[in-house]
C-alpha positions in Angstrom: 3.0 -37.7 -23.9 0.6 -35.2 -22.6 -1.6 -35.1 -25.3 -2.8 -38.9 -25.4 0.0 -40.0 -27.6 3.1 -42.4 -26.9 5.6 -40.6 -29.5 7.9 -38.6 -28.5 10.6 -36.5 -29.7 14.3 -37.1 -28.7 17.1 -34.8 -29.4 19.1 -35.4 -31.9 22.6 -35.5 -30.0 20.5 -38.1 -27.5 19.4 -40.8 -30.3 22.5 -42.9 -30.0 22.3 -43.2 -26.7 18.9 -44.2 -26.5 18.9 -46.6 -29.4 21.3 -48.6 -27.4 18.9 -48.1 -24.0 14.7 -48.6 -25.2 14.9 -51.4 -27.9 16.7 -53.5 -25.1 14.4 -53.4 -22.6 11.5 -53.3 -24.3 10.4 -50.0 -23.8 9.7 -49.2 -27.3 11.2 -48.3 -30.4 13.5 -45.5 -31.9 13.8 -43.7 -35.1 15.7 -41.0 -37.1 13.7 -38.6 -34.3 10.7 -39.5 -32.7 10.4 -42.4 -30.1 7.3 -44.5 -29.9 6.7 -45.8 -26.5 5.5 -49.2 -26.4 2.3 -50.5 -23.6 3.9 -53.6 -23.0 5.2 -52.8 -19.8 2.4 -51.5 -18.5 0.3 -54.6 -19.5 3.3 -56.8 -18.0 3.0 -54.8 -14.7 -0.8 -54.8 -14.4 -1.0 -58.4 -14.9 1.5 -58.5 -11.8 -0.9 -56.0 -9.8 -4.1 -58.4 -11.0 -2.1 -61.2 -9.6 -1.0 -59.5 -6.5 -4.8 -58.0 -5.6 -3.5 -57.4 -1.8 -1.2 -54.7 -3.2 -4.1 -52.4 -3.6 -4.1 -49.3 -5.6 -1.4 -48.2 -4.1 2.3 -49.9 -6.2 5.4 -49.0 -4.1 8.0 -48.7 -6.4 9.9 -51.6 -4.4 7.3 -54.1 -5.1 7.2 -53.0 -9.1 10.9 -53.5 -9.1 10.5 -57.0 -7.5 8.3 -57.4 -11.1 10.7 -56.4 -12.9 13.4 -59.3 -11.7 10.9 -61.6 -11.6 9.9 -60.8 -15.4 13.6 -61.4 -16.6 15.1 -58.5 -16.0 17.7 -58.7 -13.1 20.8 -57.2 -12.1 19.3 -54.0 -13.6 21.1 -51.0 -12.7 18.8 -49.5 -10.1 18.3 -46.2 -12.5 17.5 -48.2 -15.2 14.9 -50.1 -12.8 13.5 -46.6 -12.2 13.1 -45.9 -15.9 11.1 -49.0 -16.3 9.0 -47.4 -13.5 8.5 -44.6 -14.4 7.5 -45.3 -18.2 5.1 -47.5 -16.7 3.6 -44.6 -14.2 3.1 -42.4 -17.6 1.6 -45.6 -19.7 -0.7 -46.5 -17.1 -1.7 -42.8 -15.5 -0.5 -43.3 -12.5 -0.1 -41.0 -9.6 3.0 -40.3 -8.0 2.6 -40.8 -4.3 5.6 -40.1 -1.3 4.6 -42.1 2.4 0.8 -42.1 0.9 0.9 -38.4 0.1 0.2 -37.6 -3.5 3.1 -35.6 -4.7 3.1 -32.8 -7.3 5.7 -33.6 -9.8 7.5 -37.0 -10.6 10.8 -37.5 -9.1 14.0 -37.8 -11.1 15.4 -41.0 -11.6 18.0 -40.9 -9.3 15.9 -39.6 -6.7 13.1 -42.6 -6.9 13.9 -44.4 -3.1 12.0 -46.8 -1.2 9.1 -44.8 0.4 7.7 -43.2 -3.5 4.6 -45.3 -5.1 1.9 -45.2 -8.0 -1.5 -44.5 -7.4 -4.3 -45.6 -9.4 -6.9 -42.3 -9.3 -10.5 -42.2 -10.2 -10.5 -39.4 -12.9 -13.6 -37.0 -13.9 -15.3 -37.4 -16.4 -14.3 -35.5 -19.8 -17.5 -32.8 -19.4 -16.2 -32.1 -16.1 -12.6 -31.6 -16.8 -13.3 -29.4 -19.4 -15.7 -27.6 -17.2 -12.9 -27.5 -14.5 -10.0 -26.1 -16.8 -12.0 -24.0 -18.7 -12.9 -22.1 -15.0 -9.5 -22.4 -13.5 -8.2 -20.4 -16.7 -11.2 -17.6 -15.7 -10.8 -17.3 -12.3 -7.4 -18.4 -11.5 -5.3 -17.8 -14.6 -4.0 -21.4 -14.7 -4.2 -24.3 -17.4 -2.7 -27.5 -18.4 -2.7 -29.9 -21.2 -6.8 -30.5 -21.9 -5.9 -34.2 -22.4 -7.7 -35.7 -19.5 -4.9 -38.0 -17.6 -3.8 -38.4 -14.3 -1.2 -36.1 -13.9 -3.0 -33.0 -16.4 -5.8 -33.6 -13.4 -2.8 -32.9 -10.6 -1.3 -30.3 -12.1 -4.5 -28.5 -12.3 -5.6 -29.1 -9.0 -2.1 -28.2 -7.4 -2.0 -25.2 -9.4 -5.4 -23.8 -8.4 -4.7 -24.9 -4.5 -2.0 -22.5 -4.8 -3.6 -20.0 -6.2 -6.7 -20.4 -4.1 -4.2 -20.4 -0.8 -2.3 -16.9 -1.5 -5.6 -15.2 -1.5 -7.6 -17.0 0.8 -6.9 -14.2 3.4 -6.7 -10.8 1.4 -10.5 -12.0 -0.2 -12.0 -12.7 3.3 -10.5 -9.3 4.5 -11.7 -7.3 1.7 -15.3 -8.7 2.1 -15.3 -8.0 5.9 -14.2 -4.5 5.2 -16.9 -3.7 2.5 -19.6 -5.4 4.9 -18.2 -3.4 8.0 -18.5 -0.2 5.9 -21.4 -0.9 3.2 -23.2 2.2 4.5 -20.2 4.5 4.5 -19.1 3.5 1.0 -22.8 3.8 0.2 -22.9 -0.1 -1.1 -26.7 -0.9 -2.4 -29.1 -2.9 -0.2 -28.6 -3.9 4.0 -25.3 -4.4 4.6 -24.2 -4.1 0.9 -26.0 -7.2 0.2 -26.9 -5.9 -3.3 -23.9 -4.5 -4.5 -22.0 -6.1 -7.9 -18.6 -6.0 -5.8 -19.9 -7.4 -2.8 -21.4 -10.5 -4.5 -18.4 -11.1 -6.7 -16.3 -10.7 -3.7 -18.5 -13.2 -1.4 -18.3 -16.1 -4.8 -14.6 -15.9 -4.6 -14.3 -16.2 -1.0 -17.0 -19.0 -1.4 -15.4 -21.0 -4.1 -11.9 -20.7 -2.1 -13.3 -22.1 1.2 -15.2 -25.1 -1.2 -11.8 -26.0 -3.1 -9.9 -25.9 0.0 -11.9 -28.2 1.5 -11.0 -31.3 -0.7 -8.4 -33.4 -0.3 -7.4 -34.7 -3.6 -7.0 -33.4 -7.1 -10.2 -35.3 -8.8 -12.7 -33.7 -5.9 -11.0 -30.5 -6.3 -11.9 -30.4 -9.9 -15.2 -32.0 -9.2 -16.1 -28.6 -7.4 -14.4 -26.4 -8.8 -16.5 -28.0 -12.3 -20.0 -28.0 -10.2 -19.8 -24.7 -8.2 -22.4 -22.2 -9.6 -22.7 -18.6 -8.7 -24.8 -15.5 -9.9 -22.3 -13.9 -11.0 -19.8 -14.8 -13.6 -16.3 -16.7 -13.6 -14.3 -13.2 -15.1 -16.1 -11.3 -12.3 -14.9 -13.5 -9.6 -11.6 -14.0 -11.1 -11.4 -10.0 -10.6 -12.2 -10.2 -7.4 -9.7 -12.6 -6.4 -7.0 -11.8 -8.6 -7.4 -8.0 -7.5 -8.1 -8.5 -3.8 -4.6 -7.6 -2.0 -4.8 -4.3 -4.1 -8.6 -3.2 -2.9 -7.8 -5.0 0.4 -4.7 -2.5 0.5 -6.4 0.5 -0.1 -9.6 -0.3 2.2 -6.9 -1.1 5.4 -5.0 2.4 4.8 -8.8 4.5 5.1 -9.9 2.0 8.0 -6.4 3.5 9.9 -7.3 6.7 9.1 -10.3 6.2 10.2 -11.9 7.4 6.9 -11.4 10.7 7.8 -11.0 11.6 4.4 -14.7 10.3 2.9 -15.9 12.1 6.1 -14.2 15.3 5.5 -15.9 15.4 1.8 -19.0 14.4 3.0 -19.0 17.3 5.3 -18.2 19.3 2.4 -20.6 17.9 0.4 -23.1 19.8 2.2 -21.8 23.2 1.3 -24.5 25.2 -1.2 -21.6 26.3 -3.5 -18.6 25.0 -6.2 -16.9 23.7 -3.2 -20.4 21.4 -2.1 -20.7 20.3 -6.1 -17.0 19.1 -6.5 -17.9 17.1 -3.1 -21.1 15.6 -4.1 -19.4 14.5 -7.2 -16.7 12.7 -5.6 -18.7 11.1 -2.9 -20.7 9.8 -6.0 -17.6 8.4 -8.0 -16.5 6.6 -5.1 -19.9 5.0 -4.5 -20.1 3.8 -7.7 -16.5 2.0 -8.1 -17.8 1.0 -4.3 -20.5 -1.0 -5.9 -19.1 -2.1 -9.5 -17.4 -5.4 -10.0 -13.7 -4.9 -9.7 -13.7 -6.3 -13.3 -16.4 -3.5 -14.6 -14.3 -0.6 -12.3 -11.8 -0.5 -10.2 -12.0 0.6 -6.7 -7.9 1.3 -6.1 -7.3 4.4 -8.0 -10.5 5.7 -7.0 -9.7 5.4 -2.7 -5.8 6.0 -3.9 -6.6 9.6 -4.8 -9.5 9.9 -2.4 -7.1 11.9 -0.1 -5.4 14.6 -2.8 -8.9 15.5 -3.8 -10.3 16.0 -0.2 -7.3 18.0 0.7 -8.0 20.1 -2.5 -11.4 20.5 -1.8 -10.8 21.7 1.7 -7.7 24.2 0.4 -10.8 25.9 -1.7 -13.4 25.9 1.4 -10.7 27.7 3.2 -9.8 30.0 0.7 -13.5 31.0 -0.2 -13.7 31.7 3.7 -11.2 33.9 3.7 -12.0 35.5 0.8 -15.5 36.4 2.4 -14.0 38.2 6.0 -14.2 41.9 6.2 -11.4 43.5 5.3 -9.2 44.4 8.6 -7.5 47.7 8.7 -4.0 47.8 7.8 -1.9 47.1 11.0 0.4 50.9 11.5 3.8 51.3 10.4 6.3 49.8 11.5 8.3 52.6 13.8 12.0 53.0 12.8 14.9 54.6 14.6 13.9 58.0 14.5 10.5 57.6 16.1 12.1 56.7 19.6 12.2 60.2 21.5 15.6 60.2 23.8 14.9 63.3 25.7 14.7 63.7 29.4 11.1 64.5 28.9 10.4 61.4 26.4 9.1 58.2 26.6 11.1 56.3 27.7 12.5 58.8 29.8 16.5 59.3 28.8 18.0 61.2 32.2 20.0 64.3 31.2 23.8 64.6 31.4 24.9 66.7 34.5 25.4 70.1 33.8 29.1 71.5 33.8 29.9 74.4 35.7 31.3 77.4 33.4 32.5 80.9 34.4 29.9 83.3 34.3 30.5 86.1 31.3 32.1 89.3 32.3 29.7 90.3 29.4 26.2 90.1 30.7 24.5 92.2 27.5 25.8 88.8 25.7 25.5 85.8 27.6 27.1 82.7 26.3 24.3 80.0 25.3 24.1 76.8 27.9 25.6 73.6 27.0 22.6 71.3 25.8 22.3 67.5 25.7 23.2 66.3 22.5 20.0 64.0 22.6 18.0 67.2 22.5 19.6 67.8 19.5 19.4 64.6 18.2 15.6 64.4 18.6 15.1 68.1 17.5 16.7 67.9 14.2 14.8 64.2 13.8 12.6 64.8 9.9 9.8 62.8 12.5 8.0 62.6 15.0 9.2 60.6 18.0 7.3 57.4 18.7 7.4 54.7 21.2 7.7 50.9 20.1 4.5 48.8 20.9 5.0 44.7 21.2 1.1 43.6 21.0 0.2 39.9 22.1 -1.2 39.2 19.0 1.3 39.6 17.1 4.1 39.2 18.8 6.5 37.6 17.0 5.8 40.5 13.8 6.5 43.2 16.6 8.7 42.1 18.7 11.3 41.6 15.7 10.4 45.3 14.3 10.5 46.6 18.1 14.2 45.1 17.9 15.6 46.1 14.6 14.0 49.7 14.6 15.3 50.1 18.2 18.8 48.7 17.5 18.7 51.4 14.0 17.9 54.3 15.8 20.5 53.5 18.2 23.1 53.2 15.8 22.8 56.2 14.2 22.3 58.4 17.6 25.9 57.3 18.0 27.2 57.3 14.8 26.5 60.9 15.7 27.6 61.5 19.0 30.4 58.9 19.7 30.8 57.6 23.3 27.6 58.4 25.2 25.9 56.0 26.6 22.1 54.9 26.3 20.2 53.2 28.9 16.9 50.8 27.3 14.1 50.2 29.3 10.7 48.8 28.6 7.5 48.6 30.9 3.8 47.0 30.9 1.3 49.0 29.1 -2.1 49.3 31.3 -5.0 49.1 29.4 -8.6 49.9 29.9 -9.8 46.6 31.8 -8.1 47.3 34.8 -4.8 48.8 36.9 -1.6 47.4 36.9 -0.5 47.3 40.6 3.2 47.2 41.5 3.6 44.2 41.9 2.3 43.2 38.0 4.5 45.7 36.6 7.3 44.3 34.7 10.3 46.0 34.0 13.8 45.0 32.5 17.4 47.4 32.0 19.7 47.0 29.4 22.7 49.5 30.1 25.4 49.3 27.2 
């Protein structure tokens, strides 16, 4: 019946049923298919309601079902009393009201208690309620039957509340933000005040506060019909629609404290590749910055903001590199055989005691003195010995090649001579600036 008629279809498994049910109480009559409602009881009622004028616009359904006894109807069944009521509520347009509160949908029959009631609305005129749905379908993405009736009016208005509520906040956040930051984002005119995004933004937080603002469903569609704006109803609609995405990606650059935009615009500065790629970014976010959401949208263009900053500055740094002098090549690492493990080397390696022998009967051919087999070690070495050299500034490079060159060359001293023992030692190495006095001297022994 939301299209102006009074026929309606009934399944086919249902017509027996109510054959038996509408005929008899007058409520119209019933076919192979269709049912065609009848507007007696609504005339029946409102000739109760004209005789009753203290009743108001307001029918509680308690009073309507006295009407219905005193019409000839008693000892209904109370859900068959409701039905009565509730064909009349469609016949006459009627509003379904709970304890004076308009309610969204009808209840079900068993469900219509003392307490429910039918009000009689002032409706909008037809311009205006095809003005209305034609604008709730633009900006909110909602539409009902384009029958103008009570409950098509409602159902409009309770849909576009809803909409108008979830987005309330995320739209009035995301204007604050591009307001706060018009000059960062590079918005056109003071404050952004000529930007496309800013003024599609501002008409949807606009319209929201105005619909909010009414307190039934004909004055809802009354402003929603009359509000005007310079921009139009698809451009608004993106704005709303599309708010908690922008309003996402504006919060997560406000908590970095747009650290990225700053970083290219710092880069952006740069007379090379490095300060073109920048400029061009800073100008593709400007320009979603100030586009209608509908025309461009800002989200991808701040969701990737940070990847291309990060890529820009990987190049800055690399091109800085790239232009240092070349340093001379740290020297070799030292290996085993660079360490000298004489008595006269450095570290100093104390010699073996000497052992007594028999002088030679002999003396034309004296029998060679034993010799340290560390001399021997370090003569027959292919290299020259070396010390190991930990320097500050690399010291975690050094120190590890101080340790595995060190702990090689041991190994094979002993792989050689089996069962001598080697004292480490390491000291401070005074340089130029200064002496080292005793008491800065540092020394550590390792005896294995």
């Amino acid at each position: 019946m939301e299209d102006g008629s009074r026929r309606v279809v009934v399944d086919s498994h249902q017509i027996p049923v109510v054959r038996k049910i509408v005929p008899a109480l007058g409520l119209g009559e019933v076919h192979d298919g269709p049912l065609n409602v009848s507007n007696d009881w609504r005339l029946r009622i409102n000739k109760k309601a004209a005789e009753n004028p203290d009743t108001g616009d307001d029918l509680p359904v308690e009073i309507i079902r006295d009407w219905i006894t005193e019409l000839g109807y008693e000892g209904l069944d109370r859900n068959v009393g409701n039905l009565i009521i509730a064909t009349y509520a469609l016949l006459d347009d009627r509003t379904w009201i709970y304890q004076t509160q308009v309610v969204p949908h009808p209840p079900e029959l068993d469900r219509i208690v003392p307490g429910y009631g039918l009000r009689a609305v002032a409706l909008p005129d037809e311009d205006t309620f095809t003005t209305a749905l034609r604008r709730a379908g633009a900006v909110f993405g909602q539409s009902v039957s384009p029958v103008l009736f009570a409950r098509n009016v409602s159902r409009l208005a309770a849909q576009v509340r809803a909409v108008a509520e979830e987005h309330r906040t995320a739209v009035g956040e995301t204007r604050a933000l591009l307001q706060d930051n018009a000059v960062r984002l590079g918005l056109e005119g003071p404050g952004g005040v000529d930007a496309p995004r800013l003024k599609s933004t501002k008409a949807a937080a606009d319209l929201i506060a105005r619909l909010l603002r009414t307190t039934d469903a004909t004055g809802l569609t009354q402003e929603l019909a009359d509000a005007g704006y310079e921009v139009t109803d698809r451009e608004i609609g993106a704005a709303l629609k599309q708010a908690p995405e922008v309003l996402r990606v504006l919060r997560a650059q406000r908590d970095s404290r747009w650290s990225d935009l700053d970083m290219v615009r710092e880069l952006a500065g740069r007379d090379d590749g490095v300060g073109d790629r920048a400029r061009r970014l800073l100008d593709t976010v400007r320009r979603a910055a100030n586009a209608h959401e509908e025309d461009q949208s800002l989200v991808p263009v701040l969701d990737s903001l940070q990847e291309s900053a990060v890529a820009l500055m990987r190049e800055a740094t690399r091109l800085a590199q790239a232009a240092r002098p070349v340093e001379p090549a740290p020297p070799a690492e030292p290996t085993a055989e660079d360490v000298r493990l004489t008595e006269h080397g450095a570290p100093p390696v104390p010699a073996a005691p000497a052992v007594p022998t028999e002088p030679d009967r002999d003396a034309r051919h004296p029998a060679p003195a034993p010799q340290d087999p560390r001399v021997g070690y370090a003569a027959g070495s292919a290299r020259p010995p070396a010390s190991y050299v930990v320097e500050p500034t690399r010291l975690e490079s050094t120190l590890a090649a101080t340790v595995d060159g060190l702990s090689a060359d041991i190994r094979r001293f002993l792989t050689a001579h089996p069962g001598t023992r080697v004292e480490v030692t390491w000291q401070v190495i005074e340089d130029g600036h200064g002496e080292t006095g005793a008491a800065d001297r540092d020394e550590k022994e390792t005896e294995r």
